[in-house]
N, C-alpha and C positions, 0 to 999 in steps of 0.2 A: 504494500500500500504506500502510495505518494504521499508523504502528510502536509500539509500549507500550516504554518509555525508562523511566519514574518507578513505584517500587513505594512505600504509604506503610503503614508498620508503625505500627497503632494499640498501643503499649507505656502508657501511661498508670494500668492498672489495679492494683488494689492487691495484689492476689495472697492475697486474705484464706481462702482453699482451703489455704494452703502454710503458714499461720502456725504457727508462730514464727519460722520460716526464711528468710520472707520481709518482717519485719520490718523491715533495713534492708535488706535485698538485692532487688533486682528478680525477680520470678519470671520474668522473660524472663533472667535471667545463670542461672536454675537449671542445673546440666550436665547434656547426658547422655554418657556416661564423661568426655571430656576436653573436650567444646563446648558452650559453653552455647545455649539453646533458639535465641534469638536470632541465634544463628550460622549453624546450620542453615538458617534461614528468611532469611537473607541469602545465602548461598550458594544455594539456589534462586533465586530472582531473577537474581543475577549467571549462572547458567546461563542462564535465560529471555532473556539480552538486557538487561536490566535495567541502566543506568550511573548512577541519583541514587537513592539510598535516604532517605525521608524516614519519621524517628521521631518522632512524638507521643507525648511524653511528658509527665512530671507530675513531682509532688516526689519525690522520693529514689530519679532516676531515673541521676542521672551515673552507676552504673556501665557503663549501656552503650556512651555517648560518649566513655568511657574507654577500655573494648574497643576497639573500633572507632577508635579513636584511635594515634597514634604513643608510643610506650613507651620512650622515650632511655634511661635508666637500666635498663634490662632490658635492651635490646638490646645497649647496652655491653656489660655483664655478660656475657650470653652468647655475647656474637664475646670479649672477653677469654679466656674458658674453651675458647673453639674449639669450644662445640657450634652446630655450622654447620646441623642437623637443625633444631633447637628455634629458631633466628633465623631460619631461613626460616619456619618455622609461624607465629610473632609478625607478621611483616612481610605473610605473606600473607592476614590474614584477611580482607581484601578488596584485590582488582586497584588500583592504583595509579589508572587511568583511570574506576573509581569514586567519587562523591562523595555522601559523606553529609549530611544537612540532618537538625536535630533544631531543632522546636516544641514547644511548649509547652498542652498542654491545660489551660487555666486552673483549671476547672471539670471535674467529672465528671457528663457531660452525656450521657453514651452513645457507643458503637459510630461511631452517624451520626453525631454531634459531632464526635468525634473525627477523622473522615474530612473532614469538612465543612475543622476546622483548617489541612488541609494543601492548602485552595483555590490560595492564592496563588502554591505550588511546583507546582503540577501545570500550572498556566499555560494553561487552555483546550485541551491534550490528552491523549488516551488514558490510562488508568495503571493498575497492579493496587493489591490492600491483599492481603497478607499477615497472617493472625493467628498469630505464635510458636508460640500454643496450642497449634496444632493442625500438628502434625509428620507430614510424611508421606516415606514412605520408599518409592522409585521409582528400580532401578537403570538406568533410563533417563536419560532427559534434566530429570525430575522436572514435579511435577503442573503450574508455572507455567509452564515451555516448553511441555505441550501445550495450555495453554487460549492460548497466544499465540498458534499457532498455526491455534486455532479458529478464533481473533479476527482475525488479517491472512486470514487466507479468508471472514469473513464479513462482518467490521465492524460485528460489534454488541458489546453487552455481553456476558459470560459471567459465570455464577457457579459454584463447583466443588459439585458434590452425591455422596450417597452415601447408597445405603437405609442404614436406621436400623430396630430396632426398634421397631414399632409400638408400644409402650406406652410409648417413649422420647420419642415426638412433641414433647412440651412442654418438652423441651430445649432446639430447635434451629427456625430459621424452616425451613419444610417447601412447599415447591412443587407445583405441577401441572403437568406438562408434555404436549407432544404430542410423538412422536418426529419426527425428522425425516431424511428419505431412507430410513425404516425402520434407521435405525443405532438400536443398544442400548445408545450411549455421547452423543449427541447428539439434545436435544430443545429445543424452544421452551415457554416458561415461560409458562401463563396464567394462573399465579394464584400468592403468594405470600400465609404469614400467620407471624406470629413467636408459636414456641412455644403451638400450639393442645393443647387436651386432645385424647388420642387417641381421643376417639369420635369428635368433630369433625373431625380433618385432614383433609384431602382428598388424602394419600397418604403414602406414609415415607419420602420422598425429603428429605432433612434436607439445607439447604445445611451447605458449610464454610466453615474461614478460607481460601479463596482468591476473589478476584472482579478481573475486570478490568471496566473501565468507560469507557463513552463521557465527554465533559465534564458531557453532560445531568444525571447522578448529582448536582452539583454545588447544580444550580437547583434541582431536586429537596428535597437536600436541605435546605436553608435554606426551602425552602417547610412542614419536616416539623417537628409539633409535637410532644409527648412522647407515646409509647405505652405500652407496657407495661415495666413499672418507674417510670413516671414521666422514661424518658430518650429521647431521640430515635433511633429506631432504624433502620439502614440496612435491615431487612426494609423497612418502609414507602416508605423513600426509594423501594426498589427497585418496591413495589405501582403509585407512582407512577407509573414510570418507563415501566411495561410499557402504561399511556395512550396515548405520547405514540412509543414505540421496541419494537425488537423484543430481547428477553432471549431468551439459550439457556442452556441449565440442558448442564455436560458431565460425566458418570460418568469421574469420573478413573479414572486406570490408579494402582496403588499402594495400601502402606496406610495408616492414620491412625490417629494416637496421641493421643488426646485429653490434652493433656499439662497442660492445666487441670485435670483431676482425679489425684490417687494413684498411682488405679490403673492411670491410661493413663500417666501419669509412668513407673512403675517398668515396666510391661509394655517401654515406650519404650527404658528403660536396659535391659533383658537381651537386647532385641531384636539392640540396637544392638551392644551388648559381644558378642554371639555373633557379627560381623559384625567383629568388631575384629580388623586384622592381627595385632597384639599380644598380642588377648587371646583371642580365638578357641577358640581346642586347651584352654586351660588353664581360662576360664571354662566351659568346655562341660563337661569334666571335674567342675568342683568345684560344677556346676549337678546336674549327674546323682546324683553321690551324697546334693547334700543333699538331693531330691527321693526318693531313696530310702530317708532318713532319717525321712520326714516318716511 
């Protein structure tokens, strides 16, 4: 069995969608109610299996290695005060038997680049990337336990996909797959392109931020020169990749908040708050009326 052990969270980006807010703040510390994006998308991992999180970041990126970090002077504070609730929350935001690694994206070189970075921790095996952005909310086991899944039954790469509006194509790299086994949720990728006009795509099958990867992604990409933006893009890596191996494209289970824009941002937070032990009854309530007010 293949096992996927290492997830690498490309964080690097400038969050210029979010400004002024994200000015000095990382648009991965954004919260939704009480966790920010970053958290979420660490806690999928650690569910998947996942024990070394590796963050590519950039400048004015320390506050998530500070998250994600030990917090002495809080923690004091609140075992002094006995809220024994709120020190377990701090302490657990990730398993003790988790280790994080955080790099450094020199340059902003792209997606691929950024991937490419974290050659050296990934060490010649299996791994996923996680993109923040894209939050998806699965009261199961969540979208990176099922593609691991796919991936120790199959031993290939996986990328996570999800129709998309057809005029939305030039979003998102968009694939073509064949099914396989006649499953509705699992196909083989023959063709990958990033962000085509929607006359052109060859279907609305829009990847996401989830992918796991053989090492080959690696050769790949360092062989990948700039595409579209001028930056090296892990569509292409991936164009390459389907030469040489076999890609399955997998219809996650779950939904997706595209949490890079506003609107997926806030859709994210009411989602979430309706979903809150806490807040549940009461945001529901004062969801209603102001909806009724409108």
């Amino acid at each position: 069995m293949r096992v996927v052990e290492t997830a690498v969270f490309p964080v690097a980006g400038l969050g210029t969608r979010f400004l002024p807010a994200t000015k000095a703040t990382p648009k991965e510390m954004l919260p939704i109610v009480d966790k920010p994006l970053v958290q979420y998308a660490a806690e999928e991992a650690v569910a998947a299996g996942i024990k070394t999180l590796v963050f590519v970041t950039g400048r004015n990126k320390g506050p998530i290695a500070d998250h994600f970090d030990k917090a002495y002077e809080l923690e004091n504070e609140l075992k002094a005060r006995g809220n024994t609730e709120m020190l377990a929350c701090v302490r657990g935001i990730v398993p003790p038997e988790v280790e994080c690694v955080y790099l450094r994206q020199a340059e902003a070189l792209g997606l691929g680049h950024a991937v490419l970075c974290a050659r050296s921790v990934t060490g010649g095996r299996p791994f996923a990337v996680i993109l923040a952005d894209d939050l998806i909310a699965d009261d199961g086991g969540g979208c990176l336990r099922q593609m691991v899944e796919v991936f120790e039954k199959h031993g290939s790469s996986v990328i996570g996909v999800e129709e998309v509006d057809p005029s939305h194509t030039d979003r998102y790299g968009i694939v073509s797959q064949q099914s396989l086994d006649g499953s509705d949720r699992l196909g083989q990728v023959r063709g990958i392109v990033e962000k085509p006009d929607p006359a052109a795509a060859p279907s609305n099958l829009a990847v996401v931020g989830r992918y796991i990867f053989t090492p080959a992604i690696m050769d790949r990409l360092a062989e990948t020169g700039p595409g579209v933006g001028g930056e090296i893009q892990l569509t292409d890596a991936i164009a390459g990749l389907l030469g040489t191996e076999t890609v399955l494209a997998w219809r996650f289970r779950g939904r997706r908040f595209d949490c890079g824009s506003k609107l997926g941002y806030l859709e994210a937070t009411v989602d979430h708050a309706l979903k809150h032990p806490d807040l549940q009854v009461s945001f529901a309530a004062w969801l209603k009326n102001r909806v009724r007010d409108l």
